[in-house]
N, C-alpha and C positions, 0 to 999 in steps of 0.2 A: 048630371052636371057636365059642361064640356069647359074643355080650355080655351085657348087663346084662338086654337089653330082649328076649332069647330069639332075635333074630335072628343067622343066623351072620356070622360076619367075616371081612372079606376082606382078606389083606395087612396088618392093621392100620389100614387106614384105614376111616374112621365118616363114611357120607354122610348126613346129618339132609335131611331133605321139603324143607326149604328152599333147600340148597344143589344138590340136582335140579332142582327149579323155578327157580333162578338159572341152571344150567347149562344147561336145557330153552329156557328164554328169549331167552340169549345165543346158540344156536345158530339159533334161529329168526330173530331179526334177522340174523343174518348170511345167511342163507339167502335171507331178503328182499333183502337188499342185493347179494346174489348174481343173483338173479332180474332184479332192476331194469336190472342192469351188464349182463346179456347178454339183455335181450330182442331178439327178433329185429328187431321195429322201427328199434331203432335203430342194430343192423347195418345193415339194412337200405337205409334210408334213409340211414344213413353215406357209404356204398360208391357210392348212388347220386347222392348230392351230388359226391361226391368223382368218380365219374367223368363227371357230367356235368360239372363244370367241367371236367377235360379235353377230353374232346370238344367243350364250348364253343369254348374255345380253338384247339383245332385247324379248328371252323367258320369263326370269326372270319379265320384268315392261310391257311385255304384260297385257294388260287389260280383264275384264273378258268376256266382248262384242266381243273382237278378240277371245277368247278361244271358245265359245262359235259359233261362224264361223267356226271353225274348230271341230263343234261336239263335243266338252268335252275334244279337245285335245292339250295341249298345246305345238302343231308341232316344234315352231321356238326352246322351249327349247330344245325338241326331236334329233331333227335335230342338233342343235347346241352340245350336249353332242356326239351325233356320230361321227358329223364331226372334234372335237376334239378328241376322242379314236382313230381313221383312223391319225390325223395327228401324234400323238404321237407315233402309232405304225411306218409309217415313221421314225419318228424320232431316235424311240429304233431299229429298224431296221439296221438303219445307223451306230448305233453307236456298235451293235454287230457284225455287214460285214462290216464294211471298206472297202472302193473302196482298192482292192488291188492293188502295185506299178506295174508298166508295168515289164516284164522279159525281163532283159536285153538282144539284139543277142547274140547267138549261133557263137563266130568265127570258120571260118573253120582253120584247121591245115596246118601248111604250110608243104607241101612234099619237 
């Protein structure tokens, strides 16, 4: 069956240019906003924040018989103040590059 405008119809419902372009749109921002939430960056750098404070921690109340296992060096601190600097720099990373918004198509010109 078609309508008015020689197109056919579907179900009964009438989708007008506009209301694809709204839909088209609203799907794109969330997309974005999709993109933004799971960059890997800020996984990233999440997980690394997050386990270098623990391994901080676990540096810090290291005992002197662990340090001492490791030759004079107290590694887990080590370790844990890097793995923190790496996740932070994620972090400032992210927050200087912004996942850029997708660029919208290019329509072609109608002749």
């Amino acid at each position: 069956m078609n309508d008015d405008s020689g197109r056919p119809e579907h179900s009964g419902f009438h989708y007008s240019e506009q209301d694809v372009q709204r839909e088209v749109t609203e799907l794109e921002s969330r997309s974005t906003t999709a993109a933004r939430i799971f960059d890997l960056r800020r996984i990233i750098g999440g997980l690394f924040v997050l386990y270098g404070i623990i391994v901080t921690i676990a540096g810090i109340t290291d005992s002197q018989a662990e340090i001492d296992k490791a030759q004079g060096i107290n590694i887990n601190l080590w370790t844990g103040i890097g793995m923190l600097l790496l996740g932070v720099f994620f972090l400032v990373w992210l927050r200087l590059r912004p996942t850029p918004p997708p660029v919208p198509p290019v329509e072609e010109a109608e002749n």
